[in-house]
N, C-alpha and C positions, 0 to 999 in steps of 0.2 A: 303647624300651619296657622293657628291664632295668634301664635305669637306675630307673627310673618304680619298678618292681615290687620292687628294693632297698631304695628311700624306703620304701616302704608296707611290706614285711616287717622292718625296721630301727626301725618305730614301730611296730609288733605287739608285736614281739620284745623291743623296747625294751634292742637293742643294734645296734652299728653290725654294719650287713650294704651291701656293695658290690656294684656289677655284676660284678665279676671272680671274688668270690667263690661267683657263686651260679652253679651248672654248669645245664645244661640238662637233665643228666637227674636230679638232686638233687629227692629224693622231699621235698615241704614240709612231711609227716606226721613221718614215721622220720627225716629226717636235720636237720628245720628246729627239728621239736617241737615243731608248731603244735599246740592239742590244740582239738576242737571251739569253743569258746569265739573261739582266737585264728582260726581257721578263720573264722568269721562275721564277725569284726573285720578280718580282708585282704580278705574280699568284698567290706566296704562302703565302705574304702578305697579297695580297685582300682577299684570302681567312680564312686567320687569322682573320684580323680586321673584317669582315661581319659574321664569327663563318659559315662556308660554306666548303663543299670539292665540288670540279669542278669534274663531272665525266668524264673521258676518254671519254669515247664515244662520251660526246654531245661536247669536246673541240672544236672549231671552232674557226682559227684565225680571223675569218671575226667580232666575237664579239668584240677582242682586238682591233681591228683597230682604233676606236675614241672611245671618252668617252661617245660619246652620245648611240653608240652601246653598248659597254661595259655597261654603265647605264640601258640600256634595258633587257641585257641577265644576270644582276648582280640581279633587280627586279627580273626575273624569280625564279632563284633558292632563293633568298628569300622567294618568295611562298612557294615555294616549302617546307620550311624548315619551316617556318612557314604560313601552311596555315590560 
């Protein structure tokens, strides 16, 4: 999955970003510099690349915030999709 989630913020970002480099508690706001715009653009990535729609409802920036949440609430709706 970090691997996955380095692809998709490396083509946000539009430089190279690896799994090693991205820590789990590395905030993607403050330390990535996604700014609203690229914010929606890894949404719909992520959810590309993971075969996943994020629903409205349960959106919650608090997931987005570091990878290690985002890795938490991304498992989720994995489940979800494949229980």
């Amino acid at each position: 999955m970090k691997e996955t989630l380095a692809l998709v913020l490396s083509e946000v970002l539009n430089t190279p970003v690896t799994a090693e480099t991205l820590r789990g508690d590395a905030d993607l706001i403050t330390e990535w510099g996604l700014n609203s715009l690229d914010m929606m653009q890894f949404i719909l990535k992520a959810e590309n690349a993971f075969k996943i729609t994020i629903d409205i409802e349960r959106f919650d920036l608090n997931n987005f915030k570091d990878l290690s949440q985002l890795q938490a609430f991304l498992h989720t709706c994995l489940a979800e999709v494949n229980p």
